[in-house]
C-alpha positions in Angstrom: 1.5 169.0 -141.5 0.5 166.6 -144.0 -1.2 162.9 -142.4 1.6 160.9 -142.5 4.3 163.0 -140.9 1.8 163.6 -138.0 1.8 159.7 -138.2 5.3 159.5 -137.7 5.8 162.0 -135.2 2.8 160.8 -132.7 3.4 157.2 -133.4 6.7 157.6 -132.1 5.7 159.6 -129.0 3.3 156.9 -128.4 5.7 153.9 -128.4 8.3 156.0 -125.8 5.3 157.1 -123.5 4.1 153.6 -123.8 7.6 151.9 -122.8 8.0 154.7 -119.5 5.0 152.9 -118.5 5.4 149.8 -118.4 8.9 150.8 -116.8 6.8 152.9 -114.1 4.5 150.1 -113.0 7.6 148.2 -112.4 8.9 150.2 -110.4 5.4 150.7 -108.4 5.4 147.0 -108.2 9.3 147.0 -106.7 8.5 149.8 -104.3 5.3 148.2 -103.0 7.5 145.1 -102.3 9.2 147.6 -100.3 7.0 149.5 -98.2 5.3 145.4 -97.9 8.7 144.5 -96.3 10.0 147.5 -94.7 8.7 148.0 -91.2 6.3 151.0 -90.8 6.9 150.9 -94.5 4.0 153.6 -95.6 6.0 156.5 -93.6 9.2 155.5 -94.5 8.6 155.7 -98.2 6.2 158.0 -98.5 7.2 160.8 -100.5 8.7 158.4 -103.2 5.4 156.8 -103.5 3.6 160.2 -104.2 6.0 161.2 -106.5 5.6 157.8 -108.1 2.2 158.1 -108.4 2.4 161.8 -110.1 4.8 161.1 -112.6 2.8 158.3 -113.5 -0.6 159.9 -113.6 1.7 162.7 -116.0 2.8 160.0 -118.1 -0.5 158.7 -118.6 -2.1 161.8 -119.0 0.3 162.3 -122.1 -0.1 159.7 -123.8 -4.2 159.8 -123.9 -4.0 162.8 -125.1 -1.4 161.9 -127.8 -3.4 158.2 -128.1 -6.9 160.7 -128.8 -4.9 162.5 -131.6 -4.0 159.8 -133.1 -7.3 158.0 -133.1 -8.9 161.3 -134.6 -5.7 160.9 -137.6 -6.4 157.6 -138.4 -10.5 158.3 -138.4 -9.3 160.8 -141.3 -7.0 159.2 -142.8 -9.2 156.2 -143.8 -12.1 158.8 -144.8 -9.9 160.4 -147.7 -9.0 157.1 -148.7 -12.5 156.1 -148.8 -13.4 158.9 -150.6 -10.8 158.4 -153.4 -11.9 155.2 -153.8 -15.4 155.3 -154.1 -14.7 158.3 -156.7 -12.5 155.6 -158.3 -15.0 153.0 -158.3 -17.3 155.4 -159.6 -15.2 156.3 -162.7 -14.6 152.9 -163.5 -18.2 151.8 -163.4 -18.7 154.5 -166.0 -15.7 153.5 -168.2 -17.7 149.9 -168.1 -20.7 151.3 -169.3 -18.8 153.3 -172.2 -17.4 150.8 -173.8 -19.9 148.2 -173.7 -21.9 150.9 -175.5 -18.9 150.4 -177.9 -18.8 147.0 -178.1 -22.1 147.0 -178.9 -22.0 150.0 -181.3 -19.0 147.1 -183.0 -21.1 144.2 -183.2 -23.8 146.2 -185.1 -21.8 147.6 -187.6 -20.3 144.0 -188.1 -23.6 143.0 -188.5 -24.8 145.4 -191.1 -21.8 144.7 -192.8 -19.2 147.1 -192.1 -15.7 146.9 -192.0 -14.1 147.9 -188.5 -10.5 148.5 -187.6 -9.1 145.0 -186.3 -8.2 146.3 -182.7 -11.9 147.1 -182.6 -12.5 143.7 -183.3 -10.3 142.7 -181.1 -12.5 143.8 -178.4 -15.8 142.7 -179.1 -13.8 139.1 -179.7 -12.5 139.5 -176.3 -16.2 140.6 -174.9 -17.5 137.7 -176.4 -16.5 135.1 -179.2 -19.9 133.8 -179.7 -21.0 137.9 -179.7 -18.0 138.1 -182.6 -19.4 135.1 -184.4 -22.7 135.8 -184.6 -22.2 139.5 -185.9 -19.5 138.2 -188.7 -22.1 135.8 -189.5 -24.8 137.8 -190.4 -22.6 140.8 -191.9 -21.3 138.2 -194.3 -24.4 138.4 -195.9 -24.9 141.9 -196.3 -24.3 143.9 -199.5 -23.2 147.5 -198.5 -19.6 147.4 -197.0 -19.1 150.8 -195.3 -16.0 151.2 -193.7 -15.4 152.5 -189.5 -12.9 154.4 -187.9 -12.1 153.1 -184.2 -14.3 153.8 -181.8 -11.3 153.9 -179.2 -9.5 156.6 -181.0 -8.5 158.9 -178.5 -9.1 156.2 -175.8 -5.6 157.0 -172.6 -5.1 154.4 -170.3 -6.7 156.3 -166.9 -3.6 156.1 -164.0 -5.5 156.1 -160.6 -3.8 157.5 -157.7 -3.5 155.4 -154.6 -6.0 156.2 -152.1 -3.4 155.4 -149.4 -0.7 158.0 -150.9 -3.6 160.5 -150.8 -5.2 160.0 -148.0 -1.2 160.2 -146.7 -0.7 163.4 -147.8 -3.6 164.8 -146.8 -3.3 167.9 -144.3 -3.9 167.3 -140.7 -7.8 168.1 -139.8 -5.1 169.9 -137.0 -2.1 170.6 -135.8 -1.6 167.5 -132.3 -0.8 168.2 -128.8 2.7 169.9 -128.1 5.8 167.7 -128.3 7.1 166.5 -125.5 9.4 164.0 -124.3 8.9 161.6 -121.9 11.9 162.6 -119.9 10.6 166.1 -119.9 6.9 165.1 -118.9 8.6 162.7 -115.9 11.1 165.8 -115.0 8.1 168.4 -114.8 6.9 166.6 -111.8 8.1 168.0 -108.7 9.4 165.0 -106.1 7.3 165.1 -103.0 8.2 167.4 -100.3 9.6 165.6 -97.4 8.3 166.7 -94.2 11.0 167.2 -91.2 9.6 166.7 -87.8 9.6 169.8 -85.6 12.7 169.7 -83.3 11.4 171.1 -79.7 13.7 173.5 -77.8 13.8 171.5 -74.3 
């Protein structure tokens, strides 16, 4: 399963797990009231407190262990990204150095006199002006006029991949915790048994 499916899927368990909580300590907080206000309260709702208190130690016990998978996703997810862009970074720092080599190689042969294709011009114009200037300047007064063919010939216009969509569908480091739903985690807990005081034979 690729990154951001397991996203998806988790994110989702997350947020239900997340809302039967806050639904559970409600409840807590309504049956305390209860037991508070309910004359030997303790005994009298005792086994729905201890049932209480199970499904909720269930329901928080999922959700960690969904909440650490998660976690472990995300610390993954940003690494791949990283790593694309610091390979990206990397590529384009060595573009930069290629073609200010080229500029350069452009201003020189202005200088000596050459003739370069305009779109080379172009870009040493764009680089610099005064650059330009200077190199026209002192071609103009040189006798030999060879002639250039673009340094950017075969130049393509690199298309980077997002780092995001990469790092998105990069396979799971593995496959999460078992799927389950809330209502299932909630139902696996069995209620409290309720203890029936020994009737004695008189």
């Amino acid at each position: 399963m690729i990154i951001k499916e397991a996203r998806i899927q988790y994110s989702q368990q997350i947020k239900a797990y997340h809302e039967q909580q806050s639904i559970l300590q409600k409840q807590k907080q309504e049956l305390e009231h209860k037991i508070n206000t309910t004359p030997d309260g303790k005994n009298v709702y005792a086994n729905e407190a201890a049932t209480l208190e199970l499904t909720i130690e269930a329901v928080n016990e999922k959700k960690d262990e969904y909440q650490e998978y998660m976690d472990k996703l995300l610390e993954q997810w940003s690494a791949a990204a990283n790593m694309v862009s610091a390979e990206q970074q990397g590529d384009a720092m060595k573009e930069y150095a290629e073609d200010m080599g080229k500029i350069l190689e452009v201003a020189r042969r202005i200088m000596k006199g050459g003739i370069v294709p305009a779109s080379d011009e172009k870009k040493l114009m764009e680089f610099s002006m005064e650059m330009y200037q200077a190199a026209k300047n002192i071609g103009a007064m040189a006798k030999k006029k060879e002639e250039y063919e673009t340094l950017w010939e075969d130049e393509e216009k690199k298309e980077y991949e997002d780092p995001m969509e990469v790092a998105d569908h990069t396979e799971a480091f593995a496959d999460g915790p078992e799927i389950v739903s809330v209502e299932d985690t909630m139902a696996s807990v069995a209620p409290a048994e309720t203890t029936v005081p020994e009737r004695r034979i008189l």
